[in-house]
N, C-alpha and C positions, 0 to 999 in steps of 0.2 A: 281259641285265643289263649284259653288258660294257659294250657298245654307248652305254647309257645312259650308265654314268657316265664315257667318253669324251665324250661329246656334251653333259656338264654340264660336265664340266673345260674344254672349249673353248668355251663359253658363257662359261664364269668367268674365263679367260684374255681374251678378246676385250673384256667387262664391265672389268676394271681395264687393259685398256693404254686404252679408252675415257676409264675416270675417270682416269686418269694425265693424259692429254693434254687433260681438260675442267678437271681442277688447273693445269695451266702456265696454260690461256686463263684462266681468272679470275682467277690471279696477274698476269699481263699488263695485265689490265682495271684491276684495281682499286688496283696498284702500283705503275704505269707509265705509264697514259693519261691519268687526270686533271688538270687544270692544277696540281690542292693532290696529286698522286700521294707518296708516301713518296720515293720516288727522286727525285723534281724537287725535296725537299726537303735531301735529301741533299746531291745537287750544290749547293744554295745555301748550303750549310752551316748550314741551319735547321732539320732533325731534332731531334729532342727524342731523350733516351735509350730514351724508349717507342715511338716510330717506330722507332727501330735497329734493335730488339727485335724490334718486331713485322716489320720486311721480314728481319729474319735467320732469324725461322722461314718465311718464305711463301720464302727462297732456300733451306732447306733443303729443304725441302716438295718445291718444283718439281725440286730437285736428285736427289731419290729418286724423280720420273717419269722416263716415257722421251719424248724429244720424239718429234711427227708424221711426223720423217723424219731422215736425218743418222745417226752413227754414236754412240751412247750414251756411247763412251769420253769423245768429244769436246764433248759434253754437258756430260757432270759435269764436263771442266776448265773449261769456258766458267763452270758454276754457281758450282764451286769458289774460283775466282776472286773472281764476284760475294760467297761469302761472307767468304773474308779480305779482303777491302775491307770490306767490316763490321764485322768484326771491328775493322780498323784503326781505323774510323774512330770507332769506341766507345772504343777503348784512347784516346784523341787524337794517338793515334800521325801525324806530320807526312806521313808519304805514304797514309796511306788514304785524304784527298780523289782524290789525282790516280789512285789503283788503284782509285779505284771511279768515278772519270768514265772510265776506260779500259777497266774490265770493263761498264760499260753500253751497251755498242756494242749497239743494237738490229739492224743492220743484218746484222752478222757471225755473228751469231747467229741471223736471221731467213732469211739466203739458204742456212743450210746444215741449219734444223734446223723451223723454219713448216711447217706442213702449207697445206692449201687455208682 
């Protein structure tokens, strides 16, 4: 009996670091890649307040995963980041354009934290 519900606990562990990491990739997809993406809206300073909204819960979202690889701590400041940039730039606070074109580094975040 033990046996089992170890071997269901580690099924269910395995099962959500899965959907953690299948959550960042479709926030990626569908927040970031497209030419109309929410974020390319942002940087243009064409978001609507319902864009804001809507990419501040999918940075929250992604922020409570763990990425494919990299170290978690460094994760959530990477995310953290992207969310007070949001924040700012809903308040119309004058530097949340430039912190949140600075917290959107794909790149910096992609060599330390992308799986395959």
């Amino acid at each position: 009996m033990k046996k089992t519900a170890l071997s269901l606990l580690l099924a269910l562990a395995a099962s959500s670091a899965a959907s953690a990491d299948d959550a960042i990739k479709d926030i990626m997809k569908k927040y970031h890649k497209p030419e109309d993406a929410i974020c390319k809206k942002v940087g243009k300073g064409e978001a609507t307040d319902a864009d804001l909204a809507t990419l501040l819960k999918a940075y929250q979202t992604m922020c409570a995963g763990t990425p494919a690889k990299g170290d978690k701590a460094a994760w959530v400041e990477k995310c953290q980041a992207l969310i007070a940039a949001v924040k700012k730039v809903q308040a119309k606070d004058a530097s949340g354009m430039s912190d949140f074109k600075k917290a959107i580094n794909c790149k910096a975040c992609h060599d330390v934290h992308k799986g395959k």
